[in-house]
MIDO-243349 format. One line per 2 residues: for each residue x, y, z of C-alpha. Coordinates in Angstrom, 3 decimals. Example, Ala and Ser with C-alpha at 12.3 -4.5 7.8 and 13.67 -1.06 7.14 Angstrom:
% residues 2
12.300:-4.500:7.800 ~ 13.670:-1.060:7.140 .
This chain:
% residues 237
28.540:3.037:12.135 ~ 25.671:1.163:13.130 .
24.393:-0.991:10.778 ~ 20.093:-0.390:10.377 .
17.033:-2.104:9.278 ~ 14.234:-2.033:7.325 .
11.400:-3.764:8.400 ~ 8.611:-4.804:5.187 .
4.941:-5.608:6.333 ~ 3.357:-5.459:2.584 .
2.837:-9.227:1.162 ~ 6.205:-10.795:0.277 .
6.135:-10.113:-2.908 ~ 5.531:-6.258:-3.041 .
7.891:-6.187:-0.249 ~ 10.607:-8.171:-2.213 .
10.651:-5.681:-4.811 ~ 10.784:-2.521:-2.569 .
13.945:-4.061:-0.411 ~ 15.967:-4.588:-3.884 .
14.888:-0.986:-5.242 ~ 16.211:0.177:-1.800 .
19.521:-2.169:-1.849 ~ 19.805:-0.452:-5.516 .
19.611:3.013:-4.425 ~ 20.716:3.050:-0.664 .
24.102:3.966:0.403 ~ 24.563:2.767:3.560 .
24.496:-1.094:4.043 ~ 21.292:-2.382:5.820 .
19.419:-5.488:6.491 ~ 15.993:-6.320:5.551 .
13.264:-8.222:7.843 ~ 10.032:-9.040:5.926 .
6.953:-9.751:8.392 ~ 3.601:-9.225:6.405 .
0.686:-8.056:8.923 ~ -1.815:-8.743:5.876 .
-2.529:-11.902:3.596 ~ -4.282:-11.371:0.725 .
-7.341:-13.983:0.261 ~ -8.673:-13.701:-3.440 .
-12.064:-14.498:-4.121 ~ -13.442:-16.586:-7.222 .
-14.293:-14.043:-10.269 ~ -17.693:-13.988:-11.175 .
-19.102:-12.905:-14.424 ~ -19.237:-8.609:-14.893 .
-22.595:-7.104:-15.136 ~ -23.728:-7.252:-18.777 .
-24.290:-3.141:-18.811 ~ -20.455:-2.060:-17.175 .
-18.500:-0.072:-19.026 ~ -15.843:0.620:-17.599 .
-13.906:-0.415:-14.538 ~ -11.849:1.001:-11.895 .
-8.899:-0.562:-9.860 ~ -7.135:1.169:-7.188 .
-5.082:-2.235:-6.542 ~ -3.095:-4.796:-8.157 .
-4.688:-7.453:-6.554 ~ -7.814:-6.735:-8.662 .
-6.520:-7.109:-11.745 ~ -6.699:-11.025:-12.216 .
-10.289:-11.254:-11.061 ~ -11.816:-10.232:-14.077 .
-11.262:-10.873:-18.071 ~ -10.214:-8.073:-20.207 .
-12.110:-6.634:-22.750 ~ -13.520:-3.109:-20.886 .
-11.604:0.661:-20.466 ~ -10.120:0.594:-17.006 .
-8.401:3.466:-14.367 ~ -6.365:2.768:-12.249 .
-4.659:3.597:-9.440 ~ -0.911:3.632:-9.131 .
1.713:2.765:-11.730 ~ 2.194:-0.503:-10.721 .
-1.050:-1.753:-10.834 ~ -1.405:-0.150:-14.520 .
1.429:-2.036:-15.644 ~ 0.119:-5.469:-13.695 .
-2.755:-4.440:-16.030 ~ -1.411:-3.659:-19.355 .
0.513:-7.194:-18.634 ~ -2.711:-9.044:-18.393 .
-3.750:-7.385:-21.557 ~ -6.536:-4.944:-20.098 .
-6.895:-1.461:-21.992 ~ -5.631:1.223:-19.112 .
-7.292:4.300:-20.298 ~ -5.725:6.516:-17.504 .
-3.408:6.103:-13.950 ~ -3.434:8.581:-10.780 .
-1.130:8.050:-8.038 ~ -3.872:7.851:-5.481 .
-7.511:7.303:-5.350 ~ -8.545:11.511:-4.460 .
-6.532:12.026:-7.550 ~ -8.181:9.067:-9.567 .
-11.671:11.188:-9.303 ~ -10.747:14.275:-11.288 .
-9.420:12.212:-13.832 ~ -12.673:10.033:-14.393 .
-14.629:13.638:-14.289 ~ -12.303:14.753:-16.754 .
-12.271:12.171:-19.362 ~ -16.277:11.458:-18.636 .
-15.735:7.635:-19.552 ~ -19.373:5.783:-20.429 .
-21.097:4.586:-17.401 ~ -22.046:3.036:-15.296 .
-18.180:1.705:-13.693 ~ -17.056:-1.022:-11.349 .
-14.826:-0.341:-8.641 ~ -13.069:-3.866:-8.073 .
-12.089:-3.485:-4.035 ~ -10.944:-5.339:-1.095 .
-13.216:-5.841:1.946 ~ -11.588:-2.706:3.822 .
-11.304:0.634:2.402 ~ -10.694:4.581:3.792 .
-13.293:5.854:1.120 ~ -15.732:4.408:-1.438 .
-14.655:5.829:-4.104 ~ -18.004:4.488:-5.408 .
-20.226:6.952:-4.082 ~ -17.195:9.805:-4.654 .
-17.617:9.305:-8.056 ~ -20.946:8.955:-8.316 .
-21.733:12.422:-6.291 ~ -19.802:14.126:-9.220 .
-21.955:12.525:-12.044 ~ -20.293:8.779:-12.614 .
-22.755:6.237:-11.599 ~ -19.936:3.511:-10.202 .
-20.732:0.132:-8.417 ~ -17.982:-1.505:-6.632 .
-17.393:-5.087:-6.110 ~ -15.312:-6.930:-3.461 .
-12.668:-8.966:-5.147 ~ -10.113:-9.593:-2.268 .
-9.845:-9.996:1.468 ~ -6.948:-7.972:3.357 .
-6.704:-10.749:6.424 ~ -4.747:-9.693:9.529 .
-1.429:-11.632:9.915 ~ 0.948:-11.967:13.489 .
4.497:-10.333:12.800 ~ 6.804:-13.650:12.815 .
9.444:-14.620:14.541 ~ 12.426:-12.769:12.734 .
10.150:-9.369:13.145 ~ 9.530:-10.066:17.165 .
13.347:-10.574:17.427 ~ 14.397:-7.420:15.690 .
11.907:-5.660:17.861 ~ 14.133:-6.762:20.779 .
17.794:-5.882:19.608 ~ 18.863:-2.042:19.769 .
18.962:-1.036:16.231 ~ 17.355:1.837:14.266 .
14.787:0.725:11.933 ~ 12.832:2.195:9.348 .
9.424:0.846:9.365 ~ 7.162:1.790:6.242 .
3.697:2.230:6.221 ~ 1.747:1.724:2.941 .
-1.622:2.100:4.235 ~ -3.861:3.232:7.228 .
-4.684:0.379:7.874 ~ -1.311:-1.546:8.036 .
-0.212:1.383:10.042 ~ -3.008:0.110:12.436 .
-2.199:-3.682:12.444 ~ 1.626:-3.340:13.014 .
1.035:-0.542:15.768 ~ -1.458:-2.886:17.981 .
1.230:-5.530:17.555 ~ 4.534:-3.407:18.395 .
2.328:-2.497:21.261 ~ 1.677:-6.062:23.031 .
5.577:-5.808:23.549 ~ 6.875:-2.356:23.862 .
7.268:-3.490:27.134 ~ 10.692:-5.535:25.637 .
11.509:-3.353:22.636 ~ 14.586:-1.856:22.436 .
15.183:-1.061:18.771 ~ 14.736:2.833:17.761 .
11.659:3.197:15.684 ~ 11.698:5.312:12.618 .
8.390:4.616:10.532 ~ 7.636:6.509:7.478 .
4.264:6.724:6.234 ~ 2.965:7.324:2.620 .
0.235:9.333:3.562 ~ -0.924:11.320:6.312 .
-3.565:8.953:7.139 ~ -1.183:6.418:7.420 .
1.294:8.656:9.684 ~ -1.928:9.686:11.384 .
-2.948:6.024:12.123 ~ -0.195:5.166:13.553 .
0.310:8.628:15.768 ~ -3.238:7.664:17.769 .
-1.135:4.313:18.950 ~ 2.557:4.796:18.949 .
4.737:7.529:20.396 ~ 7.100:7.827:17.331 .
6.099:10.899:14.915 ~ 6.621:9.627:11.101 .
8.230:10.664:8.469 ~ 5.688:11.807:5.510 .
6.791:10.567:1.967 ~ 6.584:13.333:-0.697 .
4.040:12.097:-2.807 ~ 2.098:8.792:-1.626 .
3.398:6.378:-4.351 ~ 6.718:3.846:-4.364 .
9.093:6.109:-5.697 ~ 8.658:8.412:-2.822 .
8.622:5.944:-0.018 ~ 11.588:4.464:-1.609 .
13.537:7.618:-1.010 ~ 12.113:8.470:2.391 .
13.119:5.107:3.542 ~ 16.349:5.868:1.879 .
17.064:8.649:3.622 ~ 15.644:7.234:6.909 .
18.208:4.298:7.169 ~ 21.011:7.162:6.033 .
19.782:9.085:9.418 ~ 19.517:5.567:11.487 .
23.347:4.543:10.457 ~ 24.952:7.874:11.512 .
22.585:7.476:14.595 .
């Protein structure tokens, strides 16, 4: 049996907690390289606008930049609970942000909202909710800065091994693609990414040859069990 990998680009700590939920589930043995391709910079919270009522977070990372006090969405489960934590009221939670809309149209919270984002984003979700009747601002809380894969991830990249590379986002599927790509020239292990979305997988199919594996719904729980079955495939390989 050869023994696979799993190769974690997310900040440590989100991708600390998905190795041990797949070391939990998995049943094949496999080792775990984590090489973030993003930091994430935080910028100083400033004071909300006296007239928001409501705000809208489609990432954990904006939760600390503001006080509670106002309704807030969100955008996966993990976020809501990094909310409810800080003691924010979580009126409602989608698993991504095209379900997130329907949900604000739904429950027609007060207006106007405040989207708290980081610098690079697919969609404003902004102007998506505001085109169906939600006046929404949006504020950038965060940076997403690029970061080179280290040391331990370049070395991997050079044994002959199958492993299972997530992607969590377009653009992370970006990043690590233009890096595997400056040395496929000396790869040799067997690349099996698996994307969350399709515009992840699609990201990464305009630079890399390998087609990926589409999780089932684009939220942890999914990934976790794509990846799962992934590094099952790559040890029988």
């Amino acid at each position: 049996m050869t023994l696979p990998a799993l190769l974690l680009t997310r900040p440590a700590p989100q991708s600390q907690r998905f190795a041990a939920e797949l070391a939990r589930r998995c049943s094949v043995p496999f080792r775990t390289v984590i090489a973030p391709v993003l930091r994430i910079d935080q910028f100083a919270p400033e004071p909300l606008p006296a007239d928001v009522a409501g705000l809208v977070m489609t990432s954990q990372h904006a939760v600390d930049r503001v006080t509670p006090g106002l309704p807030v969405w969100c955008v996966g489960e993990r976020t809501a609970e990094r909310a409810r934590a800080a003691g924010h009221d979580v009126r409602g939670v989608a698993p991504d942000a095209a379900r997130l809309v329907p949900l604000l149209v739904s429950a027609q919270p007060a207006t106007p909202l405040l989207h708290l984002r980081g610098v690079h984003v697919r969609e404003h979700l902004a102007d998506l909710l505001g085109a169906r009747g939600l006046p929404t601002r949006e504020r950038v809380v965060y940076d997403q800065v690029p970061v080179a894969l280290n040391d331990a991830a370049r070395a991997l990249l050079q044994q002959s091994v199958p492993l299972v590379v997530p992607l969590f986002s377009p653009r992370s599927a970006r990043l690590l693609a233009d890096q595997i790509a400056a040395v496929r020239g000396g790869l040799k292990a067997q690349l099996l990414p698996v994307a969350i979305s399709a515009a992840a997988a699609a990201t990464w199919a305009e630079l890399a040859p390998e087609t990926p594996v589409v999780a089932a719904r684009p939220d942890g729980e999914a990934m976790a069990a794509a990846c799962e079955s992934a590094l099952v495939a790559g040890s029988a390989a």
